[in-house]
C-alpha atoms as one frame of an Amber mdcrd trajectory, in Angstrom:
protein
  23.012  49.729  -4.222  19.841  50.742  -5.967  17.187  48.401  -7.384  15.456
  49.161 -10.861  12.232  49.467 -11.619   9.906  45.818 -11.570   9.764  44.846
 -14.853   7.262  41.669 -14.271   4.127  40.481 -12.571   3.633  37.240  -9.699
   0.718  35.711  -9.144   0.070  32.463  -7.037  -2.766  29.979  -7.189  -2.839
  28.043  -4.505  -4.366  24.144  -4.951  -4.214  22.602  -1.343  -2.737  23.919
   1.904  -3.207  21.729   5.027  -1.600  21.868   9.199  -0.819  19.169  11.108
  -2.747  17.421  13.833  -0.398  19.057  16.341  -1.157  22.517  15.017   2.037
  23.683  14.526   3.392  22.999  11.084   1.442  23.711   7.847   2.612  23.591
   4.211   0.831  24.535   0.817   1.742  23.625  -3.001   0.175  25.582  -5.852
   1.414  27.205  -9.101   2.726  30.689  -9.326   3.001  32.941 -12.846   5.721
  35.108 -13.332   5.429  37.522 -16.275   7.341  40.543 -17.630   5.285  43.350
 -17.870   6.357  43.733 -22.121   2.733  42.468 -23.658   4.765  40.017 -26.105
   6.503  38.171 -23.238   5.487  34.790 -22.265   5.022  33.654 -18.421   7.194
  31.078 -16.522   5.206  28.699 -14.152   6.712  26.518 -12.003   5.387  24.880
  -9.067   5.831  25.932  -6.006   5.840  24.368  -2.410   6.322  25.997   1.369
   6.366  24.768   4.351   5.326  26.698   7.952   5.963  26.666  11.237   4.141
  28.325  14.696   6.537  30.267  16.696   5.292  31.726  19.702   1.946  32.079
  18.095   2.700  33.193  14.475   3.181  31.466  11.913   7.298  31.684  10.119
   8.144  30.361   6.742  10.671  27.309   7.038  11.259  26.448   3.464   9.939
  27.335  -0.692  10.708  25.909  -3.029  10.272  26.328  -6.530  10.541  24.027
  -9.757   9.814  25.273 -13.310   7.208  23.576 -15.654   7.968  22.357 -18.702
   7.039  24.641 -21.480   3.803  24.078 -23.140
């Protein structure tokens, strides 16, 4: 199977990231922007939350989840 060419843009702000006490799980919420590429398209934001764990020393993604915003 081949993939096509990407046809949009992601970008991620993030608004508060923290770890636990223990030092071994973290998690962050922000917005991320998704937008085609086409200069009349409009961008899909939608909330977006993850959640981390240590492993041996390095960090491994547990869980993201996204949920769209209501358009404006």
């Amino acid at each position: 199977m081949r993939l096509g060419p990407v046809t949009a843009e992601w970008t991620w702000t993030s608004l508060f990231a923290g770890v636990s006490i223990s030092g071994d799980l973290g998690y962050t919420y922000g917005i991320y922007e998704l937008r085609e590429k086409a200069p009349a398209s409009f961008p899909n934001e939608e909330i977006m939350r993850a959640s981390w764990k240590k492993v041996l020393g390095d960090w491994k993604l547990v869980i993201d989840v996204a949920d769209p915003l209501p358009r404006k």
